[in-house]
GUMIVO-77800 format. One record per residue (C-alpha): residue number from 1; residue in three letters; x, y, z. Coordinates in nm, 4 decimals, always signed. Last residue first. Layout:
# residues N
[site NUM,ala,[X,Y,Z]]
...
This chain:
# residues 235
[site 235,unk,[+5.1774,+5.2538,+2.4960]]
[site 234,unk,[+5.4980,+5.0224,+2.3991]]
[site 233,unk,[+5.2517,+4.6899,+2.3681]]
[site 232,unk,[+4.9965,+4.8445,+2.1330]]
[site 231,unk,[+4.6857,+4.6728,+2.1020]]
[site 230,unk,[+4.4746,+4.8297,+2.4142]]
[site 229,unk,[+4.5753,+5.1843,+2.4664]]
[site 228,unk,[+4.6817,+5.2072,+2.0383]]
[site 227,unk,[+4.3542,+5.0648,+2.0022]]
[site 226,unk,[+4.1259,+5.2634,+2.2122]]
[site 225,unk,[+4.3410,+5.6138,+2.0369]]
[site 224,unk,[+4.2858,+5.4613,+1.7012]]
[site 223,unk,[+3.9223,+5.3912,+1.7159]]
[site 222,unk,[+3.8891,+5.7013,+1.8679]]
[site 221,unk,[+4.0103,+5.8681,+1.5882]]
[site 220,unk,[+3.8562,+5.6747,+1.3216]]
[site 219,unk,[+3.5205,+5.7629,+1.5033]]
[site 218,unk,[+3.6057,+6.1357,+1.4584]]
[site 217,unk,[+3.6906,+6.0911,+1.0538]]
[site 216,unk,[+3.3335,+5.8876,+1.0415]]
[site 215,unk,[+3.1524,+6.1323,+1.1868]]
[site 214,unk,[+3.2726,+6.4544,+1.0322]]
[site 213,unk,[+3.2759,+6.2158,+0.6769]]
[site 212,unk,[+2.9411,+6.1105,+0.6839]]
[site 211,unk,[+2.9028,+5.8286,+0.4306]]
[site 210,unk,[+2.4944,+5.7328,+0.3971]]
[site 209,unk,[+2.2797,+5.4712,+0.4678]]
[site 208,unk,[+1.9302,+5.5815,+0.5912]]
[site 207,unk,[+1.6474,+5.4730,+0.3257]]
[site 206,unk,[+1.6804,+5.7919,+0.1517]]
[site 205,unk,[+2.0792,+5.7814,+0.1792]]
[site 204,unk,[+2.0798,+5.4468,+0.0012]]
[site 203,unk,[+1.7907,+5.5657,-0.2552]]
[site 202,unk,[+2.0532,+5.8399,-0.3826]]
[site 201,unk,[+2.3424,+5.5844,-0.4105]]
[site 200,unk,[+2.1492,+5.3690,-0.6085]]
[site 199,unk,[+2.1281,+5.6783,-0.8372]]
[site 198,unk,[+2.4649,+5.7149,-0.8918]]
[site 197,unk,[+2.7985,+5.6375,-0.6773]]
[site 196,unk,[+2.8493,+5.3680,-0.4730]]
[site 195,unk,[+2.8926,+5.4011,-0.0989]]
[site 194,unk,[+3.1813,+5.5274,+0.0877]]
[site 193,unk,[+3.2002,+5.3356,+0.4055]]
[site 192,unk,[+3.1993,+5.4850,+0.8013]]
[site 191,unk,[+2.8292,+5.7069,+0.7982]]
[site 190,unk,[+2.7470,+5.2851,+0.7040]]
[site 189,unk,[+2.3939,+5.3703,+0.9061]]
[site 188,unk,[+2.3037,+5.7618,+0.9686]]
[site 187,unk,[+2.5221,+6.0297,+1.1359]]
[site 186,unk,[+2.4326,+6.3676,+1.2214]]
[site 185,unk,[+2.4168,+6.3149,+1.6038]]
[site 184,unk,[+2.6970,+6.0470,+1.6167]]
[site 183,unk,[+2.6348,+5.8066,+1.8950]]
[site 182,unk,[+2.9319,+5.6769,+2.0983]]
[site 181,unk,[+3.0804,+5.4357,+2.2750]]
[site 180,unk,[+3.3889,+5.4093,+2.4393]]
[site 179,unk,[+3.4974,+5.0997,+2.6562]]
[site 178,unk,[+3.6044,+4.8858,+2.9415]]
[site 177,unk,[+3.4370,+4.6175,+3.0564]]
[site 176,unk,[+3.2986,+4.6712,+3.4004]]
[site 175,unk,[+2.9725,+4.4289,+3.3705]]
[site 174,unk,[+2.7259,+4.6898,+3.4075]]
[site 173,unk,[+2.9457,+4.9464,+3.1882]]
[site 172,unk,[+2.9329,+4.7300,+2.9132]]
[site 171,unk,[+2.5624,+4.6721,+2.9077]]
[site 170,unk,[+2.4208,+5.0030,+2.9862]]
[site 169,unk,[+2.6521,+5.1264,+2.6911]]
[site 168,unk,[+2.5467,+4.9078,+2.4541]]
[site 167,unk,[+2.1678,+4.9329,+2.5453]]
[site 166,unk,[+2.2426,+5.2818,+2.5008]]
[site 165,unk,[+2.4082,+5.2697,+2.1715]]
[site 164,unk,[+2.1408,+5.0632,+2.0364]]
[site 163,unk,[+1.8393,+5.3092,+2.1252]]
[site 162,unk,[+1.7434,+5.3464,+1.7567]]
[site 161,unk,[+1.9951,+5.0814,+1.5316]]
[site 160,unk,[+1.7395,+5.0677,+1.1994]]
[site 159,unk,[+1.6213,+5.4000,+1.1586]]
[site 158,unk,[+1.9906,+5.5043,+1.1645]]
[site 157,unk,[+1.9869,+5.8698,+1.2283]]
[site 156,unk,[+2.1941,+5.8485,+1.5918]]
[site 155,unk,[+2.4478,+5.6952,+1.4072]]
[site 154,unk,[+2.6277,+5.4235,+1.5904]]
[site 153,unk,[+3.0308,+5.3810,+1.6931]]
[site 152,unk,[+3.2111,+5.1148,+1.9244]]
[site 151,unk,[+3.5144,+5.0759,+2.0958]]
[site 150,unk,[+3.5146,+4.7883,+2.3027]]
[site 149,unk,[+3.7430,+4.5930,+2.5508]]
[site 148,unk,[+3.6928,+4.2235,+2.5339]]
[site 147,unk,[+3.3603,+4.1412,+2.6180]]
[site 146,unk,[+3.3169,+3.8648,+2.8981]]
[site 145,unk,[+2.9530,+3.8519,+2.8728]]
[site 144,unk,[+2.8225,+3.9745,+2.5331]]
[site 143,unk,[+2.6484,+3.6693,+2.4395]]
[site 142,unk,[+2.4280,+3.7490,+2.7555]]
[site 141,unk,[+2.2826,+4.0146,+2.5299]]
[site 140,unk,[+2.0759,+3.7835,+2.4002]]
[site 139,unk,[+1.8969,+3.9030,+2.0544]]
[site 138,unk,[+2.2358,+4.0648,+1.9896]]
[site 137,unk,[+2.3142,+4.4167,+1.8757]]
[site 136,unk,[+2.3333,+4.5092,+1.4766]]
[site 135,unk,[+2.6366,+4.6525,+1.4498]]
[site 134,unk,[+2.6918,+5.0352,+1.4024]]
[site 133,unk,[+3.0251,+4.9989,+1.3848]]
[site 132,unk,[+3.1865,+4.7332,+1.5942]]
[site 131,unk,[+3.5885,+4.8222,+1.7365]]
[site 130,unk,[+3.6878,+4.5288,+1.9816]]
[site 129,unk,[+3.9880,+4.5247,+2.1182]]
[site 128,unk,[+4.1881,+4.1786,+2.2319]]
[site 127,unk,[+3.9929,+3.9184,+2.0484]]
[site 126,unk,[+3.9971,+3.5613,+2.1861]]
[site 125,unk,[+3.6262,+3.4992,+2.1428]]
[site 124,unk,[+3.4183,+3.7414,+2.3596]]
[site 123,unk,[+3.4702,+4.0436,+2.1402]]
[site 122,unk,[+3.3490,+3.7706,+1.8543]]
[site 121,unk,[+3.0279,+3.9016,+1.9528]]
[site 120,unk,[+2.9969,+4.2450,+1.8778]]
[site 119,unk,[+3.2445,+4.2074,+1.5999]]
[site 118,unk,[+3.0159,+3.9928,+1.4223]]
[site 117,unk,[+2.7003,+4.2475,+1.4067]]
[site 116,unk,[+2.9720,+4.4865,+1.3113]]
[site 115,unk,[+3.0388,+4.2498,+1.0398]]
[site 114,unk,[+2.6696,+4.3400,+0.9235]]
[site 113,unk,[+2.7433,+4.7126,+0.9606]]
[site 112,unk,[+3.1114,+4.7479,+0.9925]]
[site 111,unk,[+3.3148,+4.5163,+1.1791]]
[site 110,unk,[+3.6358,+4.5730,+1.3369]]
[site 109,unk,[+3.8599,+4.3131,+1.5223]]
[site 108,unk,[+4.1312,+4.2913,+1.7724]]
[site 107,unk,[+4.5035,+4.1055,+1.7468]]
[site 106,unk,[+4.7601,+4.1236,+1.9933]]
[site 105,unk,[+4.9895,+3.8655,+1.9305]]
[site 104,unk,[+5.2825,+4.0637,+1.8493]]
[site 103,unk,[+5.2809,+4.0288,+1.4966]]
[site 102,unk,[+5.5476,+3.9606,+1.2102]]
[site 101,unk,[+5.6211,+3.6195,+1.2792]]
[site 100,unk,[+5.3071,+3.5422,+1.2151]]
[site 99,unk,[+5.0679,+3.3128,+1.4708]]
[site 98,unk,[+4.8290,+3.6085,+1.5795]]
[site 97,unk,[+4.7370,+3.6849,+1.2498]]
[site 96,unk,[+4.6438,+3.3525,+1.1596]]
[site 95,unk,[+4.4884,+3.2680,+1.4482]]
[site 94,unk,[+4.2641,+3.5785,+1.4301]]
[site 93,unk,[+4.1856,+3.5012,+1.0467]]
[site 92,unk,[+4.0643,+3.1452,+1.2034]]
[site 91,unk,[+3.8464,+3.3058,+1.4482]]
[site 90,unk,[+3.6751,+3.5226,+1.1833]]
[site 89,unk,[+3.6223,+3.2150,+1.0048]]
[site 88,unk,[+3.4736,+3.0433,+1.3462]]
[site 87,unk,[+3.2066,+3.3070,+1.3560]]
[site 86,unk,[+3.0945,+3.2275,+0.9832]]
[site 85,unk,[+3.1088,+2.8786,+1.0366]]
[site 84,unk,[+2.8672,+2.8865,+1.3451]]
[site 83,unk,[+2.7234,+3.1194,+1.6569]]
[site 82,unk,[+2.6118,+3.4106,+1.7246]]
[site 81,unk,[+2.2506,+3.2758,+1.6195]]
[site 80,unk,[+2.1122,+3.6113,+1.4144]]
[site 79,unk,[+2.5002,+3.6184,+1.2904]]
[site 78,unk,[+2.4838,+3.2968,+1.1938]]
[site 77,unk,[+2.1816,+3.3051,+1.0371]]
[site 76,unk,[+2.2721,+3.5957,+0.8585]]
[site 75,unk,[+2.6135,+3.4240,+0.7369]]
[site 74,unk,[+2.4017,+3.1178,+0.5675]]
[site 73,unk,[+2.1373,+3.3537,+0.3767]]
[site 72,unk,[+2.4100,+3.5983,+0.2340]]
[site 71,unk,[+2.6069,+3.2953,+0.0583]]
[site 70,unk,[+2.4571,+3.1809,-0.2284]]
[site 69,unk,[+2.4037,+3.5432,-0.3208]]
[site 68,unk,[+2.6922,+3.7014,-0.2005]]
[site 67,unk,[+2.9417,+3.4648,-0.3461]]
[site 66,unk,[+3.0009,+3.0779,-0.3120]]
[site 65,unk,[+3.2141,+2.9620,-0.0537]]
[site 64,unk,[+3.3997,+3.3025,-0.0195]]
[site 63,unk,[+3.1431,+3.4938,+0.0763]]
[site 62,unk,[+3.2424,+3.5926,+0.4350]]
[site 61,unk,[+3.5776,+3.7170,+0.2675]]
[site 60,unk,[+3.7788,+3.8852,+0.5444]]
[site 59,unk,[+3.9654,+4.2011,+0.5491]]
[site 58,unk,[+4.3284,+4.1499,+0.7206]]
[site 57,unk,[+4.5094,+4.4331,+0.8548]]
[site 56,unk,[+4.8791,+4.4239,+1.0027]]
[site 55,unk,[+4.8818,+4.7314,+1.2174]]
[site 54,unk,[+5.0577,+5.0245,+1.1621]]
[site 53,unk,[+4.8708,+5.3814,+1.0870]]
[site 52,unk,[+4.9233,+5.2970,+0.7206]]
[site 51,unk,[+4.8150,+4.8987,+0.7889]]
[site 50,unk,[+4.4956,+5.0359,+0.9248]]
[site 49,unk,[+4.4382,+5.2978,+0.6250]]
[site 48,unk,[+4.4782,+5.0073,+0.4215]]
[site 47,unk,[+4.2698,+4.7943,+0.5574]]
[site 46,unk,[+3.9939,+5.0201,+0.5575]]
[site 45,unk,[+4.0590,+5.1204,+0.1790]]
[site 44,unk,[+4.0038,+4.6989,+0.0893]]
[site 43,unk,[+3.6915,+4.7174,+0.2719]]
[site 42,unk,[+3.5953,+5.0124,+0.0293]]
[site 41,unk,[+3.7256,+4.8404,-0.2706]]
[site 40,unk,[+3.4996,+4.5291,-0.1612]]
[site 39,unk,[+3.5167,+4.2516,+0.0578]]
[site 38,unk,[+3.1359,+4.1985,+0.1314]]
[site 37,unk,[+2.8490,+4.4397,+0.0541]]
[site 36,unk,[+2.6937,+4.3631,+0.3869]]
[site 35,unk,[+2.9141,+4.5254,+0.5260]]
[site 34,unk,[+3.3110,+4.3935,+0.5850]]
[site 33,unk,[+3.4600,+4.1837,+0.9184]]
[site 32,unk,[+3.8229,+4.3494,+0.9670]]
[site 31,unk,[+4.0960,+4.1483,+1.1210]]
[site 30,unk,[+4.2771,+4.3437,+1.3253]]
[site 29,unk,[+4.6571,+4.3411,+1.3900]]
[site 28,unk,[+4.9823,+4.4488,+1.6342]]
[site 27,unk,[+5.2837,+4.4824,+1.4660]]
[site 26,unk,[+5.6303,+4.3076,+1.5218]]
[site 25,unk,[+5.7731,+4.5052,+1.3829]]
[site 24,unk,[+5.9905,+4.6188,+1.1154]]
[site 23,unk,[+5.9173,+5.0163,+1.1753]]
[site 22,unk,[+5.5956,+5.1679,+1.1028]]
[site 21,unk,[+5.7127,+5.4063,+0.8073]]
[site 20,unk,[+6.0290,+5.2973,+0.6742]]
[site 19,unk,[+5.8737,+4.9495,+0.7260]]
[site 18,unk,[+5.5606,+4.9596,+0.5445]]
[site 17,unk,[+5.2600,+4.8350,+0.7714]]
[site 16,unk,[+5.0959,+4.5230,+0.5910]]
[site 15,unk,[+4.7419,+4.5037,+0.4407]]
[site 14,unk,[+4.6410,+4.1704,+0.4067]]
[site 13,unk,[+4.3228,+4.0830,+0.1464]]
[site 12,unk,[+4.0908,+3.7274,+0.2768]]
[site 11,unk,[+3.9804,+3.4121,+0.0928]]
[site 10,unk,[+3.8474,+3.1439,+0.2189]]
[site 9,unk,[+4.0311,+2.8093,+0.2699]]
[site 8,unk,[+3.9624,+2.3825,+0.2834]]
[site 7,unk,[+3.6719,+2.3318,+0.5542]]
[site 6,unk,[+3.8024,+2.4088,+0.8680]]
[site 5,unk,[+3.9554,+2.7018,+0.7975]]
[site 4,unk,[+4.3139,+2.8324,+0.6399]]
[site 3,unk,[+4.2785,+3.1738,+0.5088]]
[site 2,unk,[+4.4317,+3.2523,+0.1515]]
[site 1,unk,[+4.5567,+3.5851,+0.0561]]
């Protein structure tokens, strides 16, 4: 589907609870914020399997002005700044959400890898739950003031994220936010998204990115039991 933004539109893909299954609504929703890979079959699967357990899901397109390789430069930078376009797309998928007919107005966000780098901060920017995957943490952790609640989920065999979790955890709890956060002994970075297959596959788990489905499976359930405390108005 189309996203309204500043600029013209991006594009996004909505997952929508079935009604013999979820009821006719209103739902709650999250807007999920893909890898680095961008909106791919895997993001697609994630908002899916939200819209099966009955939210309204909508994966967003951070490439949608020009690919992943015109694109990838732009929505680092704004994720190294926490600030800019890309931040304000995310926004604008939140407005939409929030505005159907079909939700209740509670909408929160989950980001995986890079977009867990965005779903760190956007916590602070209207969201109602926050549920970042082993997202790069801000330079300034002052961006963090003012969190919405936050579920979030790190392997404790990503080279990249060591001690993340902690500072995470330090900072949430110092300024009485709540939240659940979690390291995952045998888990490494993306243990949440199936990878391609093949070789490339092989050097991804060398250099620390593989699916661990333990992990993943138990962060799902948290995920689901934070949002269901936080997004679900009959809980």
């Amino acid at each position: 589907m189309d996203i309204p933004v500043a600029d013209g539109v991006i594009e996004g893909y909505l997952a929508r609870p079935v009604p013999s299954v979820s009821g006719d609504g209103p739902y709650p929703a999250v807007v999920i914020v893909p890898d680095v890979s961008g909106l791919t079959e895997d993001a697609r699967a994630h908002a899916d399997r939200f819209a099966t357990a009955g939210y309204l899901a909508l994966a967003v397109n951070l490439y949608s002005r020009g690919g992943l390789v015109r694109c990838i430069r732009s929505v680092f930078r704004d994720l190294l700044a926490a600030k800019g376009r890309t931040f304000e797309d995310v926004d604008a998928a939140r407005s939409l959400l929030a505005d159907r007919d079909d939700c209740t107005g509670k909408v929160g966000v989950v980001g995986f890898c890079l977009g867990g780098g965005f779903a760190l901060v956007a916590a602070t920017r209207g969201f109602d739950a926050a549920a970042p995957y082993y997202g790069v943490m801000p330079r300034d952790l002052s961006v963090l003031d003012g969190s919405c609640p936050m579920v979030a989920s790190f392997g404790r065999k990503d080279p990249m994220l060591r001690g993340a979790a902690d500072t995470l955890e330090r900072k949430l709890t110092e300024q009485g936010t709540p939240h659940d956060v979690k390291e995952y002994p045998d888990a490494a970075h993306s243990f949440a998204n199936r990878l391609p297959g093949g070789p490339f596959n092989v050097l991804l788990k060398v250099a620390g990115f593989a699916y661990h489905h333990e992990s993943s499976e138990d962060a799902w359930r948290r995920v689901m039991d934070f949002f269901g405390d936080h997004l679900v108005l009959d809980r």
